[in-house]
N, C-alpha and C positions, 0 to 999 in steps of 0.2 A: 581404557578408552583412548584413540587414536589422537592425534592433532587435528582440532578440524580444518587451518590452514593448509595441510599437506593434503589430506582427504580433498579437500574444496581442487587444491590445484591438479593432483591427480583424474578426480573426474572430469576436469578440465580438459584436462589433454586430451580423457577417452572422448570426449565428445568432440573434440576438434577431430581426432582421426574418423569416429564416424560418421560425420558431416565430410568428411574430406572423402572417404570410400562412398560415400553415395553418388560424388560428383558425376556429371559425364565429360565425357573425350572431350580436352581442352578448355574443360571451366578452371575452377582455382577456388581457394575459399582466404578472404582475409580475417582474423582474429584480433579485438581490441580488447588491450585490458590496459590500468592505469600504469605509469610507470609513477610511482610515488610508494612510501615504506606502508607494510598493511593498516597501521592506527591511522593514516591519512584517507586510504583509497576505502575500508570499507568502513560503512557505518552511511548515513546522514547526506554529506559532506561529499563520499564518494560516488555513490550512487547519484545527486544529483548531473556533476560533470559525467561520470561515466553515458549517463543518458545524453547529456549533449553532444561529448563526443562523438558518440553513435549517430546520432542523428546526423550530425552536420557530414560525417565519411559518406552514410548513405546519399546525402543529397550533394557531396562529391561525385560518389561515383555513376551518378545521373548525369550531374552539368558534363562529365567526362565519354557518357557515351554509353557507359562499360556495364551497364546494367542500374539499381545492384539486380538479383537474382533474390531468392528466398532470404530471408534474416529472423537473425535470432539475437532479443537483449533478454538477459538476466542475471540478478544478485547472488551471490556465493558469501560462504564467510569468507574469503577472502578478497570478497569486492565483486564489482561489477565486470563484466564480460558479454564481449557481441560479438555476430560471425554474421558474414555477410556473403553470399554464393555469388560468383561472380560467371557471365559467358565470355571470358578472355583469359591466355595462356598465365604461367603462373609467373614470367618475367614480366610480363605488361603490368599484373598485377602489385609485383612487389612495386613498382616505378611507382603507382598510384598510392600505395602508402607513404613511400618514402615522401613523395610530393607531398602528403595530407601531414608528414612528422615537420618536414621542413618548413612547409608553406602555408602551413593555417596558425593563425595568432596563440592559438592554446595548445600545438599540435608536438610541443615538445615534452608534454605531458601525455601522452598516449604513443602505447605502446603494440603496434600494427605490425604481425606475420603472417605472413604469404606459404599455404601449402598447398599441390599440386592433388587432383585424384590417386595418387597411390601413397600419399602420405609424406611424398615429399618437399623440404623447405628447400626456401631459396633467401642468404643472409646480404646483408649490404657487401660486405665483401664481394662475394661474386659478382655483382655488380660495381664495382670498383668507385663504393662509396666508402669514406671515413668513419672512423667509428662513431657513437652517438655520444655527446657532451656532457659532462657534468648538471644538472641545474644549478649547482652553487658558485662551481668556482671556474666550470669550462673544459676542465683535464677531462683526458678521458676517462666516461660516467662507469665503466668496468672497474676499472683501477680505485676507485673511491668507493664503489658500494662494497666491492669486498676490501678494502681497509680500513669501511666503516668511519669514512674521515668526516659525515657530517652527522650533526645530531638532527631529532625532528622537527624542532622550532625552525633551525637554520631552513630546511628542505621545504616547512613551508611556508616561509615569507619567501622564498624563491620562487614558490607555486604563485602565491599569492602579488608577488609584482608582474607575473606574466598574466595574470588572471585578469587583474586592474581591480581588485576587491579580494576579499575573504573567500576562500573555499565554503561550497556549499551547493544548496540548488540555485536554480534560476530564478534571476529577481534577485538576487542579492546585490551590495554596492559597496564601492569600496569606502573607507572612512571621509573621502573630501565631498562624497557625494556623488560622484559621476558614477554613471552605469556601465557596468561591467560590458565589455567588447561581445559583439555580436556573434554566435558559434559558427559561421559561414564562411565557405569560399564562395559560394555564388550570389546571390541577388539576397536570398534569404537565410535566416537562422532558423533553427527549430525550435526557436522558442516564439516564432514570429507567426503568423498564416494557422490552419488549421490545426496542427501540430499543437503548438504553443496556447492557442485561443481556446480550444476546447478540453484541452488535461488543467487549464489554470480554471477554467468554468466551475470544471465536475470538484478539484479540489476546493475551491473557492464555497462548489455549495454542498462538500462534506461538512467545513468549520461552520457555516450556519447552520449545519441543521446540529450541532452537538452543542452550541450556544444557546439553540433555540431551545433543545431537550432540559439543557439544565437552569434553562429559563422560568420554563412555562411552572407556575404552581396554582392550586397546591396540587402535588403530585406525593399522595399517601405510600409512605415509609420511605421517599426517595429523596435526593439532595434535590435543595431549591433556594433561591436565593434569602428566605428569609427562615429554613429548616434545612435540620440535619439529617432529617427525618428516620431512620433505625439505624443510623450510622454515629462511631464517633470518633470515627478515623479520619472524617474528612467531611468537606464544606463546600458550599456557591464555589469559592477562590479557589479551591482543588480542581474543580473541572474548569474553571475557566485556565489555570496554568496546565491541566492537561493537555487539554482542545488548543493551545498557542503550542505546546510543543508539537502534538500529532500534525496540525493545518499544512507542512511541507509533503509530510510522508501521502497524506491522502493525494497529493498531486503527483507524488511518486508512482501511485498507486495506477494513478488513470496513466500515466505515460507508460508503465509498463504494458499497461491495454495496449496503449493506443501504437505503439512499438510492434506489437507481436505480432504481425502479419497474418497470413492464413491458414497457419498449422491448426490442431484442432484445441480448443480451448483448456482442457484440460492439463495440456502441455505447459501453462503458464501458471499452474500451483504451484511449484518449489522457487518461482520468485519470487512469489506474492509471501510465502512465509517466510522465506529468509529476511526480505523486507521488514516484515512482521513484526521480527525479532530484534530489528535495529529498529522499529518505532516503539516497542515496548520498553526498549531499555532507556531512550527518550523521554516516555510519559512518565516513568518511576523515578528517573532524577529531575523531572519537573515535578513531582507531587513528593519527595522527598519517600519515594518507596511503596507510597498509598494506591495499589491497584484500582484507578477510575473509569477507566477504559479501555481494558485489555479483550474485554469478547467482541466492543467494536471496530477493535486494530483490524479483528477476522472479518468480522459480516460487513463494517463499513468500508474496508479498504476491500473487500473483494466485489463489491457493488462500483467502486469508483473502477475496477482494473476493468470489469464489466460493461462501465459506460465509453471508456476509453477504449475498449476493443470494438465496441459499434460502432463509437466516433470513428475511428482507423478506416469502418470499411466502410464510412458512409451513408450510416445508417442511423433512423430517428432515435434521438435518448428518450424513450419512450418508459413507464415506470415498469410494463409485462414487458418487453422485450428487453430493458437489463436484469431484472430477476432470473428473469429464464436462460440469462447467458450465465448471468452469476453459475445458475445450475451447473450447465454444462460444465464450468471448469473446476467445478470441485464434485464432478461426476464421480459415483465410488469412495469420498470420503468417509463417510459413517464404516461400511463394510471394512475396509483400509485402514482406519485409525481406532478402531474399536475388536482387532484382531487379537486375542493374546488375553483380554484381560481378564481373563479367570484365572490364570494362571500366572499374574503378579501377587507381589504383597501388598498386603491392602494398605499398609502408610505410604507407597508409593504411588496409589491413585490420587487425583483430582475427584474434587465434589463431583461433578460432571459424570465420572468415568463409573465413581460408585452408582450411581444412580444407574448408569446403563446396564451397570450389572444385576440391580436390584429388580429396576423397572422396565427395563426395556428401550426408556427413554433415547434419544441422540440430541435434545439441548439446539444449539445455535448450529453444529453440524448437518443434523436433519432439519431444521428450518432453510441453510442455506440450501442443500442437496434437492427441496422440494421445493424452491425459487419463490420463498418467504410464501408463504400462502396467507400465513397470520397478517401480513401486513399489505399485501396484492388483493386479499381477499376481504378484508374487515377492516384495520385501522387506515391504512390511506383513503378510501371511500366515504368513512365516517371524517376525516381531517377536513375533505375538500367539502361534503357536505355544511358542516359546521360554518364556514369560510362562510361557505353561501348561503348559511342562514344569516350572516352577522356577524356570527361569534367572534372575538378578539383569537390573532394568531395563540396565544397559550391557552386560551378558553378551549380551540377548537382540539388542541394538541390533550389536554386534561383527559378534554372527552371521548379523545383516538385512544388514550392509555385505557381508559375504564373498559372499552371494549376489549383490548388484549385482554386485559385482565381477566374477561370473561372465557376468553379463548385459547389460551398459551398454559400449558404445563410449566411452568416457571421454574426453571432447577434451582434458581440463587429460595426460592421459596420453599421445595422439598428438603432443599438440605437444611434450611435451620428450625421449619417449624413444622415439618412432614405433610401427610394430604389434609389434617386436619387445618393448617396455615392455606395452603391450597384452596382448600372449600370458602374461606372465609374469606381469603382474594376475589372466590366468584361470585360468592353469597351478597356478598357489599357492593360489588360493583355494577351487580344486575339492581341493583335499587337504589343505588344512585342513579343508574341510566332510567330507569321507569319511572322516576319522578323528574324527569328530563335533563338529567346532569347537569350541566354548564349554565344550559342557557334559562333555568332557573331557579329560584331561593333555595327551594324545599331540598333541590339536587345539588347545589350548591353547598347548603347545610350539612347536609349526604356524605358529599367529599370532605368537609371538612372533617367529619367526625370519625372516616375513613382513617385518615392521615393522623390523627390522633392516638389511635387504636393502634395503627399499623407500629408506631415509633415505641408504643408502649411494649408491644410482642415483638420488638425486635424483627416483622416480619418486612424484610426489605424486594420486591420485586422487579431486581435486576435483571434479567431476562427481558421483562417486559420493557423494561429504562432503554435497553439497548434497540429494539423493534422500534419505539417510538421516533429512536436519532433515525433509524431506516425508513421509516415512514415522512419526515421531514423532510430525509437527503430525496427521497423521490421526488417529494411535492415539490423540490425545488431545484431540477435538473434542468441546464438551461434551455432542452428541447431540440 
């Protein structure tokens, strides 16, 4: 197996040359990536700044005239990286980074190259600028990365007093309390105006609606604040220290949306998992290991990247048109990630994967690739009904689960108690719903005996747990 650092930076490049060969006659392309050691820039932490810095170059090279042209943000294992097409020659262009390295309060941390349509650079030297500074001590920053003369604590409280706070996302402060400087050289930051307003919305009402999921009970075989329900790994306190680590990433999630301009949507998969995989490694040192939300890092953060790309273009956060965008950008995922597997060994598959091979199934991949139908179609309709009968927000939510429950192949349920667990998810839940669920005793009684049963067989209906947070993050998109 390769480095994935070198692999990351390598494709790096290739993409910079071919973004740079697409150019036409007298454009330029500028390239941002962080200037900081890799355990600072990617992860969490990097990725937040990364996204601001991009943002605020772009809405440089607006107040400057110069475009931008087409852009592209996305995560790598080796960090964040943006490219911004520009219609001006490729010395104008360097001038405008150098100005955005020198001139913008954060701008000594990003790291801005200038290459021409045939793939050529133009370096500060030719332009008869000084070399770039240390952050620690001021020498020249060549001369000290390769003598390796600072360690990483040093490099970032040096980040961290140009920041005026802690590295991290937006919204962060530094310890006396004041708020971190604004990412702008013009009038605005990108964490200000629509940009800012609507990726903090959608993130905002991802963590309610995964509060709201591991709220509502009683919810049979599932965690709930007063059961553990067929689990004994974890508890209410697991998903509530889940949902507090994930609630940045989901804002990650819609900024990478809301960033991606108007390439075709599918194009914006391999950041949305690279992401993925720096919110999962997140959620497991906040639950000390305990997997509580890893199928919704996928379906919910790809609902937020969804809502955040409609926000970009202007478009109503409506619950069928992010679904159906969701679609699009994980177009060809099942066929794409389900390639080969016959011919692995079978201790190296995923529950998930055995099941496709068994049954056919595609799990949370063919729910997203078919723009959630189970929850577009059935649970969100039954939610806002509920709502409007009366029902208390977890009464209404209970009774949104029962219906999945009737409707969803549930893999977390095939793989531990097979179809005959299956049958008895739908068998129970159709008669709790026809003596009217929620909204009365006999239904109420229903579930409870549900939940009983379920914890006893061990049958836990994760699949479904997941569709319900999706069904909540709908109900509560800010429109």
């Amino acid at each position: 197996m390769g480095n994935p650092l070198l692999e990351a930076r390598e494709a790096r490049w290739a993409r910079r040359l071919e973004l740079a060969r697409g150019l036409g006659a007298g454009g330029s392309l500028l390239s941002l990536t962080l200037r900081l050691p890799a355990p600072l820039r990617v992860g969490r932490e990097g990725a937040g700044l990364g996204q601001g810095l991009y943002a605020a170059l772009r809405r440089a090279s607006i107040d400057a005239g110069l475009g931008p042209g087409r852009g592209e943000f996305r995560l790598s294992a080796d960090g964040p990286e943006g490219y911004l097409e520009l219609d001006v020659g490729l010395a104008e262009a360097k001038e405008l980074a150098l100005g955005f390295e020198e001139g913008h309060p954060w701008g000594e941390l990003a790291d801005l190259d200038a290459m021409g349509p045939g793939g050529s650079v133009l370096g500060r030297a030719e332009l008869g600028r000084r070399p770039r500074s240390c952050l620690v001590c001021g020498a020249e920053a060549a001369a000290c990365v390769a003598g390796r003369s600072h360690g990483l604590e040093e490099i970032r409280r040096a980040a961290e007093v140009l920041l005026g706070g802690p590295l991290g996302p937006p919204g962060t402060r530094a310890a006396s309390g004041a708020a971190a400087p604004e990412l702008t050289l013009g009038p605005r930051g990108p964490w200000a105006g629509a940009m800012g307003e609507s990726s903090r919305a959608i993130g905002e009402a991802a963590l309610r609606a995964l509060v709201a999921e591991a709220a509502a009970e009683p919810k049979p075989g599932l965690v709930s604040p007063s059961s553990r329900g067929a689990h004994l790994d974890m508890d209410y306190g697991s998903f509530l220290a889940s949902a507090a680590a994930l609630a940045p990433w989901f804002e990650t999630f819609a900024r990478l949306g809301r960033g991606f301009g108007g390439r075709e949507p599918d194009e914006l998969l391999p950041s949305l998992r690279a992401a993925g995989l720096e919110a999962e490694r997140d959620m497991l040192a906040a639950t000390g290991g305990v997997n509580t939300h890893k199928g919704l890092i996928f379906s919910l953060g790809l609902l937020c990247a969804a809502s955040g790309l409609l926000a970009g273009r202007g478009e109503r956060l409506e619950a069928g048109a992010c679904a159906r965008m969701a679609a699009r950008i994980v177009r060809g995922i099942c066929e794409r990630d389900f390639a080969g597997l016959a011919g692995r060994e079978a201790s190296t598959l995923s529950a998930g994967e055995r099941l496709r091979l068994g049954s056919g199934l595609g799990g949370a991949r063919a729910e997203a690739e078919g723009g959630f139908p189970s929850v577009v179609g059935a649970s969100l309709p039954r939610l806002r009904a509920g709502l409007s009968a009366g029902l208390g927000r977890g009464e209404a939510l209970v009774d949104a689960l029962l219906v999945l429950f009737g409707q969803v192949e549930d893999s977390n349920v095939l793989a531990r108690c097979g179809p005959e667990g299956l049958e008895l998810l739908r068998s129970s839940s159709a008669r709790a719903l026809g003596l009217g669920g929620m909204a009365t005793e006999a239904g109420r009684e229903a579930v409870a005996a549900m939940n009983e049963e379920f914890a006893a067989r061990r049958l836990s209906p994760g699949g479904c747990a997941d569709l319900l947070a999706l069904t909540a993050f709908l109900a509560e998109l800010p429109g």
